[in-house]
N, C-alpha and C positions, 0 to 999 in steps of 0.2 A: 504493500500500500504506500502511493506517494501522496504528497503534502499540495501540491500542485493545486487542487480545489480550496485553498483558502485552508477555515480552520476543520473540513471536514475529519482530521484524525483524531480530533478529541472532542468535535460539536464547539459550535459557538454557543448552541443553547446551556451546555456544561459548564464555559468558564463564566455566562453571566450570572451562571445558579451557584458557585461557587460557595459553599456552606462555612461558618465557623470555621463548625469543627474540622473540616479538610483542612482550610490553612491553617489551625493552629497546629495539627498531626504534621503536615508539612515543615511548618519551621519548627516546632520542639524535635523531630527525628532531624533533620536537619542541621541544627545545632548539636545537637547529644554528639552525631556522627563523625562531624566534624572536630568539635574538640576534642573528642576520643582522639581521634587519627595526628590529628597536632601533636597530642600530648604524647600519644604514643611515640613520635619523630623527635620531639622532648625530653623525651627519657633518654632513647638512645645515644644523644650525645650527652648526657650526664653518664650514664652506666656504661660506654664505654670505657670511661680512666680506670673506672673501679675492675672492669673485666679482663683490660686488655694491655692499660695503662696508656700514658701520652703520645707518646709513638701516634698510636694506633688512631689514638682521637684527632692526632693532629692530619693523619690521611683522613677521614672520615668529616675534619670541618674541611677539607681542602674539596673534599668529592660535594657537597653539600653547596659550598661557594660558586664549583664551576656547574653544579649543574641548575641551580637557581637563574644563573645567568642564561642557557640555552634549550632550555625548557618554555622559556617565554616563546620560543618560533615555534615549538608545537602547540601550545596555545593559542595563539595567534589570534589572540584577544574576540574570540569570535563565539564565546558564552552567551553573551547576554544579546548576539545580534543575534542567533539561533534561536535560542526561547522566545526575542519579541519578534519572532520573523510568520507575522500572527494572517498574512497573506498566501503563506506559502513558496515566495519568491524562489529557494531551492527545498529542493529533498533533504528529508533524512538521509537516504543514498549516498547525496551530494556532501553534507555534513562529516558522516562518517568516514567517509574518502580520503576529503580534507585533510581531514587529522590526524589520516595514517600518513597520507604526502606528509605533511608536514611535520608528524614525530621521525622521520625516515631523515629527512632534511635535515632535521636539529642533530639527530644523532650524528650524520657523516659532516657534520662543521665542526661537532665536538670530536668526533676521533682524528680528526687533522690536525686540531687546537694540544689536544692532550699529546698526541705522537712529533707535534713539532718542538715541544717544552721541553721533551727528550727525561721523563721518567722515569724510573727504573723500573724493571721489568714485573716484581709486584704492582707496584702504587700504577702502573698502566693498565695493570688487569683490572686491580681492584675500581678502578676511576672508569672504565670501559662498562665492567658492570652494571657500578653504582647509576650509567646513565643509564642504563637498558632497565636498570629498577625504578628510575623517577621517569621515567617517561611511562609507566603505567598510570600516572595521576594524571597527564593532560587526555592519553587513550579513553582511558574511564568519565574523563569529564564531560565528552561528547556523549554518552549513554545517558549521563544526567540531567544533560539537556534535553533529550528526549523523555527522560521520566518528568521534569519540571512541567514543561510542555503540557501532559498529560497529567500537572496534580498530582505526582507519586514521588514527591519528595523524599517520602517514609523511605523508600527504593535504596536511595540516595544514601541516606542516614545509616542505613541497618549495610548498606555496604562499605563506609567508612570505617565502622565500630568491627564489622569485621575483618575486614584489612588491617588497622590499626593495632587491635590484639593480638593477631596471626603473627602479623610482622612482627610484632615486638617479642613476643614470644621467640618464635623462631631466631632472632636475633641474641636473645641474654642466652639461650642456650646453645647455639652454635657458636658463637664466639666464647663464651665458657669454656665449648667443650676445647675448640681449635684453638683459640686465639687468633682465627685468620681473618682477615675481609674480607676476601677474596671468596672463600666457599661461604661467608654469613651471607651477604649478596647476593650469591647465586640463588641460595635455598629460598630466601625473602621474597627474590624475584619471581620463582617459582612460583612461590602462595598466592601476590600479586597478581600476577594473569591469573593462575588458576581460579581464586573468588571471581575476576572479571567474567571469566568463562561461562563459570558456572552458575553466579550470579545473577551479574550487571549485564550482560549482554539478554537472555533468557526474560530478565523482566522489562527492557528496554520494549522485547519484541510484543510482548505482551501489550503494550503502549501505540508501538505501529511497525510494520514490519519495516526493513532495510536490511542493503546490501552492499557489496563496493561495486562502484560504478567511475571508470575512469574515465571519463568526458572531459576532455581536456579542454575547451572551449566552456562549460560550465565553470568548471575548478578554477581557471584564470579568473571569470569572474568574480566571483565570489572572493578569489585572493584581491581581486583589485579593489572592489566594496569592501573589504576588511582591512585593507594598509594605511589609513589612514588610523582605524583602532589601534592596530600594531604598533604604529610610532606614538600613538599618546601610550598605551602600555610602556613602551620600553620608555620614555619621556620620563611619567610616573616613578617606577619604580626605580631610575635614577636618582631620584630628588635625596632620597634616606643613605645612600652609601656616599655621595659624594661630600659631604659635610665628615663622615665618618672615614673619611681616604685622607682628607685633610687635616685631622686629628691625628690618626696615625703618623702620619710625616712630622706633626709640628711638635707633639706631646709622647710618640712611641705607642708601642704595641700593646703596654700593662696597661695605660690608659684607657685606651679603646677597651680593653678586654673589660677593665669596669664599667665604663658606659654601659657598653653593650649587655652586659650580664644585666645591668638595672633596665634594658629596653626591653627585654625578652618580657617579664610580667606585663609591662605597657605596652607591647603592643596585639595583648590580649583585647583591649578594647576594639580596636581595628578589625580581628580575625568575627569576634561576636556581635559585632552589628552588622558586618556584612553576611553573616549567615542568616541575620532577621529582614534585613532588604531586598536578598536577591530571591527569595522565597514568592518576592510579590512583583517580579521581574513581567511574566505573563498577563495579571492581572493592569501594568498599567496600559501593555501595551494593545490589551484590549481595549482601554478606554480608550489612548491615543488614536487607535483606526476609528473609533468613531467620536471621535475628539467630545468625549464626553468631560468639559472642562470641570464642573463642579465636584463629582469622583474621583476625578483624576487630583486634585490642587487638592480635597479634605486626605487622600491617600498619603500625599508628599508631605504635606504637613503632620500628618502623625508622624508617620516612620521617622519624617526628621524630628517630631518632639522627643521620638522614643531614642534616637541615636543621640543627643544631648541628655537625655533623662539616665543615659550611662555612661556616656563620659560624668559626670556628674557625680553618683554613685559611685565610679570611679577612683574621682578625685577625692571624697569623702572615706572610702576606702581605707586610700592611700594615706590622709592625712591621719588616720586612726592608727593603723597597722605596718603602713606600710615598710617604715626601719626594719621591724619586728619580724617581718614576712622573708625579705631581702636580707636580713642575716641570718636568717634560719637556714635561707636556700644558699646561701654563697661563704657562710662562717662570718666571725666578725671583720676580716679585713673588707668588706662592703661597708661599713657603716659610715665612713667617709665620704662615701660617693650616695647615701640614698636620697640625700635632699634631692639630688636630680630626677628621683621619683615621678614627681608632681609636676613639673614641666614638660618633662618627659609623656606624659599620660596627655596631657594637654596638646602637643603637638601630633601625639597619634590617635585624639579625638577628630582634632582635625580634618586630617588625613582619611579619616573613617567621612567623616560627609563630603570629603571630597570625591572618595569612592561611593556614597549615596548619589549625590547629584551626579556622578559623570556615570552612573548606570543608566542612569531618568533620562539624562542624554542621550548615551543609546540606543535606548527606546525611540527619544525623537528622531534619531537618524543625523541629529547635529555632530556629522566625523571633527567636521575643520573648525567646532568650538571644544571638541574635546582635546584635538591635537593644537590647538592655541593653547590654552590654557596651561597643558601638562606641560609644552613645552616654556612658556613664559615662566612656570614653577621652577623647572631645571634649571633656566635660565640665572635663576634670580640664588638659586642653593650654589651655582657653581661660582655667582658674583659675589655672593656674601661671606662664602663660609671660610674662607683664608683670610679676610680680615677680622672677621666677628669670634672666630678661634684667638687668633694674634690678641685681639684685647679681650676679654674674657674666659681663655682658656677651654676647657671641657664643657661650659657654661656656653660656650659662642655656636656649638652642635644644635643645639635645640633654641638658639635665636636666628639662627639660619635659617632651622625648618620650618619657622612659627611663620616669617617673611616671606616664605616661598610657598607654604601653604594658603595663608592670606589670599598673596595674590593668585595662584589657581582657583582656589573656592569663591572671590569674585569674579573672575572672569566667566564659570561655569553658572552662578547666581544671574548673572546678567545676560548670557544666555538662552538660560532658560525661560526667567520673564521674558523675553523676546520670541520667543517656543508659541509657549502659550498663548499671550497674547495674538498671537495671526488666527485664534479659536476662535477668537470675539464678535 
């Protein structure tokens, strides 16, 4: 079954009937799933020192580093154009295709990249792996776009939580047993597909059928409609490490390493809103095709009350616990660094309704205000953050991002009233 008749694969009269209780079963299995699977990737690099020792952890942040970075072309920022793509423009088919082009892609830049660095012949295995094991996240993310589509988020959730324990699992005991990467990797990746397989693919289909379908003449499209997402993606998730490259250079490695250990709790708030907004990705872009303004605008203004009602929470949190939390998890040599806590939380509040509104974007189909914006953000992180470190120190990372956030989440705010408004 294709998509081609509009929203005939899930009924248009289903998503206007859209119940409670579906979307709260959708975002609570949704969120469960995902933070499970976070946290389980969480653990790992804490419970490797204890497993395997430094050595090991420091291959494992190395594999982690470069595959964050070429993960994003299998991705290919084309989630949230998939689930609002409430016309049918391409196939499931065409989607699914996609994704495998494109994790195929990611992987043979990255074994260029890793074989040109000239690794030793473990740390090349083990980093060869490690990609063919994270590229199971973008493979699997095209499925869930198909369950979102179809209001089976639960799908989603319950294959996260199991992926997430499997792996983990499989991981404290093969490196236990081995002490190796290289075979903890292998077997993980195994479980990986394997859930996919037997899973994620299975209840996808259940949703609407597909196939791969290499239309090369499709596929170009649809790359060419989505590269404009692709450079605000890559834009984006520049904005956070370039303040933090510049750190490292001006203040060294143990600095950063404190930051960063204080960013990891914060940017909890980032991961848990967006597991509550992209849940209601389908439903705006239902209203959008029938520019149902009034739905659509009481919509955004919840979700955004509710993504400030935790940043919020948050920061009250933080202000109660948060020392207390951050030397429990890191010993007391943290406690120096935890005031940057609450700054910290504050800039990846931010950052969270920036990735609210530049979903809402999507939806509208506004590429060249999402890729303005993201890039006016980079722009603005890579003009600030060597002089706002220079006088401020570790302090000047998160006065960097506060500026560069700013201005993205205005330029995406103004926008969008401009969106909307052509409703009227």
């Amino acid at each position: 079954m294709h998509v081609e008749d509009g929203m005939r694969e899930m009924g248009q009269e289903q998503l206007h009937n859209i119940s409670p209780q579906a979307i709260q079963k959708n975002m609570l299995w949704n969120v469960a799933g995902s933070v499970g699977f976070i946290g389980a990737q969480w653990m790992m690099t804490i419970l490797i020192v204890h497993l395997a020792g430094y050595t090991e952890a420091g291959y494992l942040s190395l594999g982690l580093s470069l595959t964050n970075l070429f993960t994003n072309i299998a991705y290919f920022c084309i989630r949230n154009y998939q689930v609002s793509d409430g016309v049918g423009k391409y196939s499931a088919d065409l989607y699914v295709t996609h994704r495998v082009v494109a994790a195929f892609v990611a992987f043979t830049l990255y074994t260029l990249f890793v074989l040109v660095n000239g690794y030793s012949l473990y740390v090349t295995a083990f980093l060869l792996l490690f990609m063919v094991y994270r590229l199971h996240e973008p493979v699997v993310d095209v499925f869930h776009g198909i369950d979102q589509k179809a209001w089976r988020l639960d799908l989603a959730g319950q294959s996260f939580l199991l992926r997430g324990l499997f792996t983990l699992a499989a991981f404290v005991v093969v490196e236990k047993l081995t002490g190796n990467l290289v075979l903890t990797t292998l077997v993980m990746a195994g479980i990986a597909y394997g859930v996919i397989w037997l899973f994620d693919i299975p209840g996808a289909r259940r949703c609407t059928d597909f196939s791969l379908q290499f239309d090369r003449e499709r596929l170009l499209s649809l790359t060419r409609e989505c590269f404009p997402l692709f450079l605000y993606a890559l834009c984006l998730n520049a904005v956070v490490p370039i303040p933090r490259y510049f750190l490292e250079k001006l203040s060294g490695s143990e600095v950063l390493g404190f930051y960063s250990s204080v960013a990891i709790p914060a940017s909890v708030i980032q991961l848990l809103s967006s597991y509550v907004f992209t849940t209601f990705t389908a439903l705006f872009a239902d209203y959008a095709a029938r520019k149902a303004r009034k739905p659509f605008m009481a919509l955004f203004l919840k979700l955004g009350a509710a993504v400030i009602l935790l940043i919020a929470l948050a920061l009250g949190g933080s202000a109660l616990l948060g020392e207390w939390a951050l030397v429990l998890l890191f010993t007391e040599s943290i406690r120096a660094y935890a005031y940057l806590l609450m700054p910290t939380i504050l800039c990846c509040g931010l950052i969270a309704l920036i990735w609210f509104v530049g979903t809402v974007l999507t939806v509208l189909r506004d590429r060249m205000g999402l890729l303005a914006g993201a890039a006016a953000g980079m722009a603005v992180s890579a003009a600030s953050s060597f002089p706002c470190i220079r006088t401020w120190g570790v302090d000047g990372v998160n006065v960097a991002l506060f500026l560069s956030s700013i201005v993205t989440l205005g330029i995406y705010l103004v926008r969008f009233g401009q969106a909307v408004k052509k409703w009227e």
